[in-house]
LUMKOLTOR-140186 format. One line per 2 residues: for each residue x, y, z of C-alpha. Coordinates in Angstrom, 2 decimals, decimal comma. Layout:
N
X/Y/Z | ... .
***
This chain:
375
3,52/3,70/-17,14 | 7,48/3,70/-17,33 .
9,71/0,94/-16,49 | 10,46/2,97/-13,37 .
6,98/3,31/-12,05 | 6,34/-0,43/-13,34 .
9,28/-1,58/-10,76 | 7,49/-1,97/-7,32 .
9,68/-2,93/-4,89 | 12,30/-4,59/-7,03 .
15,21/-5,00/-4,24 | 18,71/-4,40/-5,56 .
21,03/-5,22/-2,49 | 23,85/-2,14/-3,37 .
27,07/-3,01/-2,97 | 28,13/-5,42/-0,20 .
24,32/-7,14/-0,12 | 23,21/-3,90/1,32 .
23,22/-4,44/4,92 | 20,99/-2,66/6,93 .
21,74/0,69/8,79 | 20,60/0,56/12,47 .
18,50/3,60/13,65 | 20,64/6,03/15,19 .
20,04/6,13/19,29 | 17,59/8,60/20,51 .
19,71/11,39/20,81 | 22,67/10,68/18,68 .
26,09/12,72/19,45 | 26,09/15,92/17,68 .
28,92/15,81/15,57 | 28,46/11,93/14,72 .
29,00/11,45/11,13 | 25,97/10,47/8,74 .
25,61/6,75/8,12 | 25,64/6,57/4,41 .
22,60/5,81/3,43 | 22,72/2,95/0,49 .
19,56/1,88/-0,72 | 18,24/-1,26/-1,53 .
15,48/-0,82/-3,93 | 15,24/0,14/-7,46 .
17,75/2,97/-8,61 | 18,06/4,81/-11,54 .
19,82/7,71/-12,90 | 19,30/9,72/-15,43 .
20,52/13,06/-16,76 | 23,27/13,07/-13,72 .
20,33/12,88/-11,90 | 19,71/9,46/-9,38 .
16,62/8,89/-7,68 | 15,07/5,34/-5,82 .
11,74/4,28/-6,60 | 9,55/3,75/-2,98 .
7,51/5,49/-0,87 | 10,04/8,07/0,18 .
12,50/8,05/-2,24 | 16,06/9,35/-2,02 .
17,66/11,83/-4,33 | 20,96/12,41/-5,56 .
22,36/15,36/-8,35 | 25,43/13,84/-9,72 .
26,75/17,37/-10,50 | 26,98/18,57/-7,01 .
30,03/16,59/-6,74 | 31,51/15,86/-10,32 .
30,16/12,54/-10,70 | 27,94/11,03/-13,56 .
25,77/7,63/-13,54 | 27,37/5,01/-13,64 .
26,48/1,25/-13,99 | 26,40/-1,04/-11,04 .
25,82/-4,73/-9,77 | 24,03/-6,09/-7,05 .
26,33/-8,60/-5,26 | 23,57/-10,74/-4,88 .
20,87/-10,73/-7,47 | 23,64/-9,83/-10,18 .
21,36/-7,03/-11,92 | 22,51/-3,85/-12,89 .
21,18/-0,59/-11,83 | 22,21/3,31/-12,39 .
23,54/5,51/-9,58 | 25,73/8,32/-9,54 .
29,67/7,47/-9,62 | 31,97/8,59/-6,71 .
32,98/11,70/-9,12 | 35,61/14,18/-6,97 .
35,67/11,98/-4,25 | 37,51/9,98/-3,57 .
37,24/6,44/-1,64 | 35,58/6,64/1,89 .
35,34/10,56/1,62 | 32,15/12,14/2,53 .
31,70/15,42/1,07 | 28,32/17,99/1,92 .
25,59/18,91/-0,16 | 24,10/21,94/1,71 .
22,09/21,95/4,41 | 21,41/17,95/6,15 .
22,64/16,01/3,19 | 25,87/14,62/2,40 .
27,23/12,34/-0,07 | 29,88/9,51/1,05 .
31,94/7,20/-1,73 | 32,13/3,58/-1,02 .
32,86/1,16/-3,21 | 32,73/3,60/-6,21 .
29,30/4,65/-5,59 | 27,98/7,78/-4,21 .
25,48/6,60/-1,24 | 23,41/9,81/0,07 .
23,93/10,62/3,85 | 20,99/12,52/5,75 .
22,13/13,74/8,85 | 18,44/14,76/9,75 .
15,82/17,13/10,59 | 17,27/19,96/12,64 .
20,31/18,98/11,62 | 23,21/20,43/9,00 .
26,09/18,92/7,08 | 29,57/19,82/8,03 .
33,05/19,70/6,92 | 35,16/17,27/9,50 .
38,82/16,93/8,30 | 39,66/14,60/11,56 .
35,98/12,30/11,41 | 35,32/9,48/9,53 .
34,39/10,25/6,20 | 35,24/13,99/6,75 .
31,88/14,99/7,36 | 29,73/15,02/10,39 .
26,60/16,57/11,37 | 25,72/19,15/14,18 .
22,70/21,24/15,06 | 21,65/23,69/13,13 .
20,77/25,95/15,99 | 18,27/28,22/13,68 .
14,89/28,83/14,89 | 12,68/26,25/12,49 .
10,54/24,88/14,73 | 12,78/21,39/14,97 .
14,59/20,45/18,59 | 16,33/18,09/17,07 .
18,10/16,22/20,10 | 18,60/17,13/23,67 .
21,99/17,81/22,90 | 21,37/20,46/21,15 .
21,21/23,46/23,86 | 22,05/26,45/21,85 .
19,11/25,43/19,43 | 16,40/28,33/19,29 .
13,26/25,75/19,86 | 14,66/23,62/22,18 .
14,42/26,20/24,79 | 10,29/25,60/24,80 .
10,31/21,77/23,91 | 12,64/18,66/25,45 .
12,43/15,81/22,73 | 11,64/12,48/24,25 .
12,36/9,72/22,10 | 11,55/6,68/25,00 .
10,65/3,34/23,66 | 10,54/4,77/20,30 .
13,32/4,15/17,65 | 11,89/6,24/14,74 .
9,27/8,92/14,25 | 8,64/12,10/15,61 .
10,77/13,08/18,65 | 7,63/15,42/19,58 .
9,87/18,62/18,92 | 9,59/18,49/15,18 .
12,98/15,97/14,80 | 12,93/12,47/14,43 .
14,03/9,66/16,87 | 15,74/7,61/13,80 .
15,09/6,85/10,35 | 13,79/2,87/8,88 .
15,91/0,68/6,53 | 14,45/0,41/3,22 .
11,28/-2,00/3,15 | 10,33/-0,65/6,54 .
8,10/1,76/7,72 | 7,65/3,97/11,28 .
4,65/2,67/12,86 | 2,38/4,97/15,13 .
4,30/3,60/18,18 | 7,73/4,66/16,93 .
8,49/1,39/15,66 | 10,33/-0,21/12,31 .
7,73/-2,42/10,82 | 7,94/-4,30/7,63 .
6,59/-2,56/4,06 | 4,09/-4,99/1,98 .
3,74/-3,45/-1,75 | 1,22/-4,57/-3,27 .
2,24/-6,03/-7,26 | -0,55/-6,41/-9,32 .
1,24/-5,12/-12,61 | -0,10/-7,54/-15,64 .
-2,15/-9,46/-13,32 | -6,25/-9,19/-13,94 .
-6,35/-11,75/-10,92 | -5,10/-13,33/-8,02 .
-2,84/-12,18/-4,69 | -1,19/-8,92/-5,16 .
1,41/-10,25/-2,83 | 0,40/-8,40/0,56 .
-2,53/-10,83/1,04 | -4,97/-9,08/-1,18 .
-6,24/-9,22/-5,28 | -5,70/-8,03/-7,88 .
-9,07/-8,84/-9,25 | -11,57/-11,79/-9,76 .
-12,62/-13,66/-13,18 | -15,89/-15,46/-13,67 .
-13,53/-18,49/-14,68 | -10,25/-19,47/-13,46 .
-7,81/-17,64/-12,77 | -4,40/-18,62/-14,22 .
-1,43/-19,27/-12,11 | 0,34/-16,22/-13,78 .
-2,36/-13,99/-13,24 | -4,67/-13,93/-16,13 .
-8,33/-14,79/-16,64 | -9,11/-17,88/-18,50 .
-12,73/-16,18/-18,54 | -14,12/-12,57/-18,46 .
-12,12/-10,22/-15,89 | -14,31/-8,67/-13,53 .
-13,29/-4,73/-13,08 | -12,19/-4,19/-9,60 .
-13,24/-0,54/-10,08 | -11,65/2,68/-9,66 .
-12,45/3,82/-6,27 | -10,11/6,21/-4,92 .
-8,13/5,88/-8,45 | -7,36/9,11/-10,51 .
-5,67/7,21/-13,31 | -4,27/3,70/-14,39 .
-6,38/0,29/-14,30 | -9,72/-1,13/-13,05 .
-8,18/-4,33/-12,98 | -8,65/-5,47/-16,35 .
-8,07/-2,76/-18,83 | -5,25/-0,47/-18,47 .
-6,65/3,44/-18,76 | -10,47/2,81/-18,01 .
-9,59/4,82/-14,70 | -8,13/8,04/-16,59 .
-5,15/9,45/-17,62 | -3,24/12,34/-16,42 .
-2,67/15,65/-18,35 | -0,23/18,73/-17,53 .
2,61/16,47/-17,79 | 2,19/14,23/-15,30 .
2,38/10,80/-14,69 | 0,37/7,37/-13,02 .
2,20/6,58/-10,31 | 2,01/3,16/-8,18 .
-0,79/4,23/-6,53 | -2,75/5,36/-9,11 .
-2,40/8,65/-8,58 | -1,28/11,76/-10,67 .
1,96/12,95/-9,96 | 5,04/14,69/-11,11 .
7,77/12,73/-13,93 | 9,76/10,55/-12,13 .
13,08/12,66/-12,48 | 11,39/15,93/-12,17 .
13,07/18,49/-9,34 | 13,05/21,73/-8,62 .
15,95/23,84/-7,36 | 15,63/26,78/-5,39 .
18,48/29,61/-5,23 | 18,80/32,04/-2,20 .
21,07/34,66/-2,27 | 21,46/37,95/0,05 .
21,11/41,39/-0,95 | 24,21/43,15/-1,48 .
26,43/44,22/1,79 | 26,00/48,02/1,61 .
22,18/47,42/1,91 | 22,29/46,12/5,11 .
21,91/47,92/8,62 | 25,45/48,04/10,59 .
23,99/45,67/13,50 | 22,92/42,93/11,16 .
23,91/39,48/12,58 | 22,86/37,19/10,04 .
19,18/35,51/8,86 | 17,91/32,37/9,26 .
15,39/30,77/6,71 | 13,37/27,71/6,89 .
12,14/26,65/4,07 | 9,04/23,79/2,79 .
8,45/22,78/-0,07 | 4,86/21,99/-1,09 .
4,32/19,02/-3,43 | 1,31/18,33/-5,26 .
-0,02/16,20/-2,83 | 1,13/18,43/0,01 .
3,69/16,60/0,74 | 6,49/18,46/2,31 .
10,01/18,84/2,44 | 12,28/21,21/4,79 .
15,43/22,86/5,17 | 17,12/25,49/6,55 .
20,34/27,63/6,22 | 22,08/30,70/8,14 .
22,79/33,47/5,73 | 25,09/36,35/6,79 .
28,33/38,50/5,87 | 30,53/36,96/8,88 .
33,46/34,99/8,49 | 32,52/31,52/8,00 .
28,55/31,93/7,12 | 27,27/31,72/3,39 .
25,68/33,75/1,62 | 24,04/31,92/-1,32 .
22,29/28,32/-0,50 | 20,29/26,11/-2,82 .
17,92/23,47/-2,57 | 17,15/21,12/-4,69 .
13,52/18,74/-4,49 | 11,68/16,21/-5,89 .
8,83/18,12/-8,36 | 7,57/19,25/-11,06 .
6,11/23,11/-9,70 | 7,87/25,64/-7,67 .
5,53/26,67/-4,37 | 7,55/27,13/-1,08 .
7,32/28,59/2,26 | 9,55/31,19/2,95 .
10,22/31,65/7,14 | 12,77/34,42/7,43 .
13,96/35,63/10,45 | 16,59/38,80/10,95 .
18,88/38,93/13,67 | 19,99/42,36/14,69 .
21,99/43,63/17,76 | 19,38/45,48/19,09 .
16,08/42,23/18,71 | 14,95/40,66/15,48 .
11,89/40,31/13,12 | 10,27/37,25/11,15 .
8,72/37,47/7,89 | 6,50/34,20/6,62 .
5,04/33,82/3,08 | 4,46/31,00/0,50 .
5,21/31,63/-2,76 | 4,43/30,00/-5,96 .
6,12/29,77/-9,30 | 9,67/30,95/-8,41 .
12,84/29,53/-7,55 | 15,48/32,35/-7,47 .
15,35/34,67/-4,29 | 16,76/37,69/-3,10 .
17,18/37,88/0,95 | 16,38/41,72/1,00 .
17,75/43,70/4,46 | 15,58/44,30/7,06 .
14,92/47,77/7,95 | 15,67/48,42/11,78 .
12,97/50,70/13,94 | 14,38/53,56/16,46 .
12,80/51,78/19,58 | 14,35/48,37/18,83 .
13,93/45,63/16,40 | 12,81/45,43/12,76 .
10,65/45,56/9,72 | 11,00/43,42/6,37 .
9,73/43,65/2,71 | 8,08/41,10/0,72 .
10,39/38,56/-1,38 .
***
């Protein structure tokens, strides 16, 4: 395995010891600026690309804003990691990525801002940072907070976010986010990550009050058998260790890589980026108001990750939007959905093995509403 998918849980306080980011309040104020959101676990960069190495690990291109990895310190440990640089920015200004995320420079480094599901990254000259976020007000399937009135979905669901502090706000948002090393419990609660660490150890506590294998001798204080290891097996395992000899559960082809869990997955610093862009002007009907997507990505393990944008030919909207994910094979779903003076239509699909779209124009029927084509 890599150094990167060797380093479980290594905790690199960034910057000022890393303190902790409170959840936001249930239904945060609209136009609230992101926290930034510097993590404190392992971090590396590579190819002006940063990523952080848990469970749900953040992402970062350098390029978006001009900036390039640079070498930190933790104030605490004193070890270095690799992040991306402030770039453009300049110190304490926040600056949007496209759709929820934002980046925001502080102390030199470029800590990632999420402003949230149902959410979207704007430009705030007179806020801190100069970014905020408000809702997104497309129709994705996310209510993202009660403020959010104009919001398509939160006319058939109120999110209720009572006694919980992170989770689902049972309208497809969240009620907050966890600080690193903590995870949402089923009750909408921060509780505290265990990793297991049973790299070079045949034996012994893996840390999180299990083993990492038995010997029919002693086992050493660093982990070792002074004896014969006894496999733990490879239950559940598609690749990695049995507990005693590296490989005996498989190895991964296509490209891939063992991950922590012993699982196949994509290369660490693997993404895909997705490019939307709208048909030319002249091909759309006179009444066209604009189209919202919401896009998911589908990851290998069908993991997902969404977004959204407004596309249109009005002052203010844009008309190209890209998205860039974690992964190592393009397969998305595609929600479209035309608004025209006289109603609207939706058009659904997943789609694998592109990345470059074309929003064609929908094609308006005489009693009201429309038709669409496939991407």
């Amino acid at each position: 395995m890599t150094a990167m998918r060797q380093a479980i849980w290594i905790t690199i306080l960034v910057l000022a010891g890393c303190p902790g980011t409170p959840p936001p309040p249930s239904e945060p104020p609209v136009d609230a600026p992101p926290p930034p959101r510097l993590r404190c676990d392992f971090a590396d960069c590579r190819d002006g690309f940063s990523r952080t190495c848990d469970k749900e690990p953040d992402t970062l291109d350098c390029t978006a804003f001009a900036a390039s990895c640079g070498v930190f310190t933790d104030t605490d440990s004193q070890d270095q990691f690799r992040w991306c640089d402030c770039g453009s920015l300049a110190e304490s200004e926040g600056f949007c990525l496209g759709g929820r995320n934002g980046v925001i420079c502080l102390q030199g480094l470029g800590g990632l801002s999420d402003c949230g599901l149902g959410f979207e990254c704007v430009d705030k000259p007179n806020s801190p940072f100069g970014i905020g976020c408000e809702c997104n007000n497309i129709p994705d399937g996310i209510c993202p907070a009660i403020a959010c009135g104009s919001d398509p979905d939160c006319a058939q669901c109120t999110p209720d976010c009572t006694g919980r502090t992170c989770g689902d706000n049972g309208c497809g948002g969240e009620c907050g986010t966890c600080d690193v090393g903590k995870q949402c419990s089923a009750l909408g609660q921060c509780e505290a990550i265990c990793v297991p660490n049973c790299i070079d150890r045949q034996c012994g506590d893996d840390g999180c009050g299990g083993s990492c294998g038995t010997c029919d001798g002693t086992c050493r204080p660093d982990g070792t058998c002074d004896g014969t290891c006894v496999p733990t097996g490879c239950g559940g395992k598609e690749c990695g260790t049995d507990g005693c000899t590296e490989g005996a559960c498989g190895g991964c082809t296509d490209g891939l890589e063992c991950s922590n869990d012993n699982l196949c997955d994509c290369p660490f610093f693997s993404t895909v980026k997705y490019t939307f862009t709208l048909a030319p002007q002249a091909g759309f009907p006179a009444d066209f108001t604009s189209v919202a997507l919401n896009l998911t990505h589908v990851g290998l393990k069908d993991a997902l990750k969404k977004d959204g944008a407004v596309l249109g030919f009005a002052t203010g909207q844009k008309q190209t939007f890209t998205m860039t994910v974690n992964g190592c094979r393009p397969k998305i779903r595609i929600k479209r959905e035309y608004t025209l003076t006289g109603g609207s239509c939706v058009a659904d699909q997943l789609i694998t093995g592109r990345t470059d779209f074309t929003i064609s124009p929908p094609t308006p029927q005489a009693g009201g509403g429309c038709t669409t084509t496939a991407l």
